[in-house]
C-alpha positions as CSV (number, residue, x, y, z in Angstrom):
1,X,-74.7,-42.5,14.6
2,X,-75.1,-40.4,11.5
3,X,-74.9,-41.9,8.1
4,X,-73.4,-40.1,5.7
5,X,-73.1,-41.2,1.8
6,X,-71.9,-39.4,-1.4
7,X,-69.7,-38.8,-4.0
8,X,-65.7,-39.3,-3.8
9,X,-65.4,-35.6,-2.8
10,X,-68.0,-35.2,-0.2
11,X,-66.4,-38.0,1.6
12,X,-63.2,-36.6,1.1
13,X,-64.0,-33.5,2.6
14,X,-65.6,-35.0,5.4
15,X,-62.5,-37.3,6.2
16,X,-60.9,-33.9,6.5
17,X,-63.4,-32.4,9.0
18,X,-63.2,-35.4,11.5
19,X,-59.0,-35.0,11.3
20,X,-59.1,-31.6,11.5
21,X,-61.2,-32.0,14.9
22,X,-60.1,-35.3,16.4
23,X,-57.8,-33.4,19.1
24,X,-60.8,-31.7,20.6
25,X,-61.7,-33.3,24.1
26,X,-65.7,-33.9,23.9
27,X,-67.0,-36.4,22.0
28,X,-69.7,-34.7,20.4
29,X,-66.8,-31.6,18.8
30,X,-64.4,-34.9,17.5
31,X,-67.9,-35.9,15.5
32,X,-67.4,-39.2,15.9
33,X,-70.6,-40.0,15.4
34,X,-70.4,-39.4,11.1
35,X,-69.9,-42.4,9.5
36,X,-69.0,-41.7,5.5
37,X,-69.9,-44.3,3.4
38,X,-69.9,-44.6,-0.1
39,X,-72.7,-43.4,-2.5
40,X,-74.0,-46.3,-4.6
41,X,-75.0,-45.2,-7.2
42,X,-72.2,-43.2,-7.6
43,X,-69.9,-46.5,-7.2
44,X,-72.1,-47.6,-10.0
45,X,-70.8,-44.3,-12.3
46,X,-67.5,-45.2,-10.9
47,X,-67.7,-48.6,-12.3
48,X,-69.1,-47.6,-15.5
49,X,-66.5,-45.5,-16.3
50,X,-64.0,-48.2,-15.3
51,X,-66.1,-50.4,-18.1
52,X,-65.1,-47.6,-20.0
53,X,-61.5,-47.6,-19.6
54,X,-61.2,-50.8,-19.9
55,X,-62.5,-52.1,-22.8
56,X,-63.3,-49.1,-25.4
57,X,-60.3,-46.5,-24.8
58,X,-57.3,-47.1,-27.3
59,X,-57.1,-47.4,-31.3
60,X,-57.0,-51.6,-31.4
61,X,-60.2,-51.5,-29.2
62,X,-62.6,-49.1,-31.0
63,X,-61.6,-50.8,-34.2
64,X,-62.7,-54.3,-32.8
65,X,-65.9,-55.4,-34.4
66,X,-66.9,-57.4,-31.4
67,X,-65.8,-54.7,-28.9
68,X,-68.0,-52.6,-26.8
69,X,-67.4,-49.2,-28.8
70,X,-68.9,-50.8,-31.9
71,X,-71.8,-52.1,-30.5
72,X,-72.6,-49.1,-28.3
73,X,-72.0,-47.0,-31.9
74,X,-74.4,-49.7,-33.2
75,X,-77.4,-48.9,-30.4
76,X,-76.4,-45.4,-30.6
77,X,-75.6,-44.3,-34.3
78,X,-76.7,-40.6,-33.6
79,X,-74.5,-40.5,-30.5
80,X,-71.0,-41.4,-31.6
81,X,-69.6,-37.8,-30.6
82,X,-70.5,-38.3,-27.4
83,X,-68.7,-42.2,-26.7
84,X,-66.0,-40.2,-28.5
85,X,-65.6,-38.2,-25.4
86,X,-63.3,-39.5,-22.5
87,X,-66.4,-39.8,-20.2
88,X,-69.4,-41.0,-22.1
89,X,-72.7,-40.1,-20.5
90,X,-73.7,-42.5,-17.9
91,X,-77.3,-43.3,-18.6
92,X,-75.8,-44.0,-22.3
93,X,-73.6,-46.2,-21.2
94,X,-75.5,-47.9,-18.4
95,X,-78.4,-48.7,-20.9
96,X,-76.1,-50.0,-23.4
97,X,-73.8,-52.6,-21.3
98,X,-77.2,-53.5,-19.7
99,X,-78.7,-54.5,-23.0
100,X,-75.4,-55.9,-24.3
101,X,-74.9,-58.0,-21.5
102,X,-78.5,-59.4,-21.8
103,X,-78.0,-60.4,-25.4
104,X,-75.0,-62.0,-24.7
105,X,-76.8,-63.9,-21.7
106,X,-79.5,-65.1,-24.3
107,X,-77.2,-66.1,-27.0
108,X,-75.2,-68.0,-24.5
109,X,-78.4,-69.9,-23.4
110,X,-79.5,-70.4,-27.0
111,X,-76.3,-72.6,-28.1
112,X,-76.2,-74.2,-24.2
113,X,-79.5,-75.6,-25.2
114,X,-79.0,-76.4,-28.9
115,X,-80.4,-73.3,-30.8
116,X,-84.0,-73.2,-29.5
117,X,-84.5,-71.6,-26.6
118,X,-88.3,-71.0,-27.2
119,X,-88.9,-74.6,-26.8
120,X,-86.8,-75.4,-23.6
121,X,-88.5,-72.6,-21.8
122,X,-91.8,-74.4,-22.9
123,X,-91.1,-77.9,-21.8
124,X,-91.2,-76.2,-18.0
125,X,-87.2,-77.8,-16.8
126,X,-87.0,-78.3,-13.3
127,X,-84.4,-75.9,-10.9
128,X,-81.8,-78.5,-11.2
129,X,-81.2,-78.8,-15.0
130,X,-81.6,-74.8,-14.6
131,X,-78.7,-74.6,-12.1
132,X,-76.5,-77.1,-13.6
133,X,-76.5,-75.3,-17.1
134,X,-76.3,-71.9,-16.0
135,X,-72.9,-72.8,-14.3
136,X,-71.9,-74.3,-17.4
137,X,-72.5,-71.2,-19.2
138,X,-70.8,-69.1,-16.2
139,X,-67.9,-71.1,-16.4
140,X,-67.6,-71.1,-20.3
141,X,-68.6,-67.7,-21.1
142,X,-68.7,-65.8,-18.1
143,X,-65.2,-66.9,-15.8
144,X,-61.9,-65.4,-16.5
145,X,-60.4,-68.3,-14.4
146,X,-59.6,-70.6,-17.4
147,X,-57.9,-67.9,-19.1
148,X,-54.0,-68.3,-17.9
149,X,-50.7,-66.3,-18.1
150,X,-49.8,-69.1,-20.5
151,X,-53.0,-68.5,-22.4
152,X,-52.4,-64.7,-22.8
153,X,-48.4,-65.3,-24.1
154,X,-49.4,-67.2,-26.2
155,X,-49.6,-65.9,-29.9
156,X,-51.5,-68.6,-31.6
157,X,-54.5,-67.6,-28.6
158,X,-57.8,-66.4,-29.4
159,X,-57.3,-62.9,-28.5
160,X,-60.4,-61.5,-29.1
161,X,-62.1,-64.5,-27.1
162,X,-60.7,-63.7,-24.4
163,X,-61.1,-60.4,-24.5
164,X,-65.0,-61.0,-24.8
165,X,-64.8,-63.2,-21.5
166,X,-62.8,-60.5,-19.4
167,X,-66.0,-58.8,-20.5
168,X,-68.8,-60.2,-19.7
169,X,-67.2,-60.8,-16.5
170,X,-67.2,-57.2,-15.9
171,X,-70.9,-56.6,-16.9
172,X,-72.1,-59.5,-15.5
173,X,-70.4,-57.9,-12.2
174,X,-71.7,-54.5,-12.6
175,X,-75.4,-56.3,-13.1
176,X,-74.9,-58.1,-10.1
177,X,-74.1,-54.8,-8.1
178,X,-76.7,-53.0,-10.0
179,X,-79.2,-55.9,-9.2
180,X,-78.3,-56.1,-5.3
181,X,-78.9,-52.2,-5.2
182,X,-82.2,-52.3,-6.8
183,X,-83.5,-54.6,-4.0
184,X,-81.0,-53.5,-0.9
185,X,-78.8,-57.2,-0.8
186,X,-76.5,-54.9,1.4
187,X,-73.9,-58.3,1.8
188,X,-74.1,-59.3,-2.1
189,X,-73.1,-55.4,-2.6
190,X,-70.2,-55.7,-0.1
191,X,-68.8,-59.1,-2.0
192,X,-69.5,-57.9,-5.6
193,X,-67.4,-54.2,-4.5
194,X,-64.7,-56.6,-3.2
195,X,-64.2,-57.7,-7.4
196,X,-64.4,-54.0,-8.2
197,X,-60.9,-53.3,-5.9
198,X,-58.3,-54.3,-8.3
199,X,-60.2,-53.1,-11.3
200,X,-60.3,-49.8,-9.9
201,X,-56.8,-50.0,-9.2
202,X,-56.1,-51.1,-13.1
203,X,-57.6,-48.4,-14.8
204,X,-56.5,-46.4,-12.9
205,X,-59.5,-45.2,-10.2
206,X,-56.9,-45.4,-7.4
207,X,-58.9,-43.3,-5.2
208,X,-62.0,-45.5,-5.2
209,X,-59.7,-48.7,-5.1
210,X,-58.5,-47.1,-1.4
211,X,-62.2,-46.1,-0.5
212,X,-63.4,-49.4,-1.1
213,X,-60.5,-51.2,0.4
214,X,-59.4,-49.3,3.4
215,X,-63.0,-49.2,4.9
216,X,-65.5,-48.3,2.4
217,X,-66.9,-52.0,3.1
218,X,-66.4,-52.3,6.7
219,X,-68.7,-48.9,6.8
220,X,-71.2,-50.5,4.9
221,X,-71.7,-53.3,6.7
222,X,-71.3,-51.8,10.4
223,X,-73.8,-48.7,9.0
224,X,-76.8,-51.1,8.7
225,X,-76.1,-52.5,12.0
226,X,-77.0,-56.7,12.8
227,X,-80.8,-55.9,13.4
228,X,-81.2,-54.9,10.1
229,X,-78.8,-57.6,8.4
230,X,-80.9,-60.1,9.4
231,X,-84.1,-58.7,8.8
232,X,-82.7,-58.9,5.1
233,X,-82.8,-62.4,5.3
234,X,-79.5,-62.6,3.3
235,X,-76.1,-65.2,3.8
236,X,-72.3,-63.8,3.6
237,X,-71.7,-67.2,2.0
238,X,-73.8,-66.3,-1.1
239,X,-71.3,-66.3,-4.2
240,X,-71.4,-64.4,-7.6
241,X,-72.5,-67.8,-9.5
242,X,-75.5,-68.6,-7.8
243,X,-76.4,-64.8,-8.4
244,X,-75.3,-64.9,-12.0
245,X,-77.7,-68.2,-12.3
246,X,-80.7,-66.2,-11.0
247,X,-79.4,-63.3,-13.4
248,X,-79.7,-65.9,-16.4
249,X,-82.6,-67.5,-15.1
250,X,-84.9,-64.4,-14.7
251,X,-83.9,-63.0,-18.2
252,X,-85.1,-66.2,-19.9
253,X,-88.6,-66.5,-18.0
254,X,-89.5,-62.7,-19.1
């Protein structure tokens, strides 16, 4: 078995190698033994760009003063011409949602623990009270489960709250995945993509939403192979919030 990761194209083109040759008798001439997978990091420019889409493309989002466009204008005043263009360059945009998403962590921490977060970081708390006010901050600032149909109809709603949450859920996501790459957490990679599905397939990245969901998983789990799974020493049970805990956690005791 041959692993073989890239781009959207290069697996493209390979899918259309192994049809073009699957009526040939020997094994070895179908090339059955390819298995495409996708290219992380280049699900990580995919995801970016979805970031993109999603929350700084359109006239009532650029003009938000809490939206991402003016703060990336803000930590890049001499770049605006290039977030003006429909793909912004990655590392750009990668640095700033990285740094934007940190802030808001820490500001989210600060007013969870009544304004000084100096001091509860120097009276040493133990894992418990860590854990149990992380997921209050994940659930208040970082869930997009409160936020109802109802919620979104109605006009007297804090628009631009909610907007903010839907957010940081997306960054705190694309940390996550960008985390779990960093230190090969090949199963907390296959859940996080799993969340990236039907934003892919709302901004419109249809053809990444069908990688990922048709088998772009499945391939990364079979290409590692069991041995290797558990030599990982990782759990298909672990969720997003214990993750997002550890996130907070680590950015607090830097």
């Amino acid at each position: 078995m041959i692993l073989v990761h890239g781009d959207l194209g290069s697996l493209e083109k390979i899918e259309t190698i192994l049809q073009s040759r699957c009526i040939e008798e020997d094994v070895l001439e179908r090339m059955h033994y390819l298995l495409p997978i996708p290219g992380l990091f280049h699900v990580r420019m995919a995801c970016v760009d979805a970031i993109n889409r999603i929350h700084t493309m359109g006239h009532n989002l650029r003009n938000d003063p809490n939206g991402l466009y003016k703060k990336l204008a803000h930590l890049f005043p001499n770049d605006v011409a290039k977030l003006n263009k429909s793909i912004p360059p990655f590392r750009m945009m990668n640095d700033g949602i990285m740094f934007i998403t940190k802030t808001t962590i820490l500001d989210a921490w600060t007013e969870n623990v009544g304004g000084d977060l100096r001091n509860y970081v120097e009276s040493k708390p133990d894992w418990e009270d860590i854990e149990r006010r992380a997921k209050t901050i994940v659930s208040a600032y970082f869930e997009t489960d409160t936020i109802s149909s109802d919620q979104r109809r109605n006009k007297e709603c804090d628009e631009r709250w909610m907007n903010q949450v839907l957010f940081n859920c997306d960054t705190m996501y694309y940390r996550i995945l960008v985390h779990a790459v960093n230190y090969g957490m090949v199963d907390i990679i296959v859940d996080v993509l799993s969340f990236w599905v039907p934003v892919f397939q709302a901004c419109g990245k249809h053809k990444y939403a069908k990688l990922l969901e048709l088998g772009g998983n499945r391939r990364l789990r079979s290409g590692i192979g069991d041995l290797a799974w558990r030599d990982l020493g990782l759990s298909d049970s672990s969720g997003a919030l214990c993750h997002c805990c550890l996130s907070i956690w680590s950015l607090i005791s830097q």
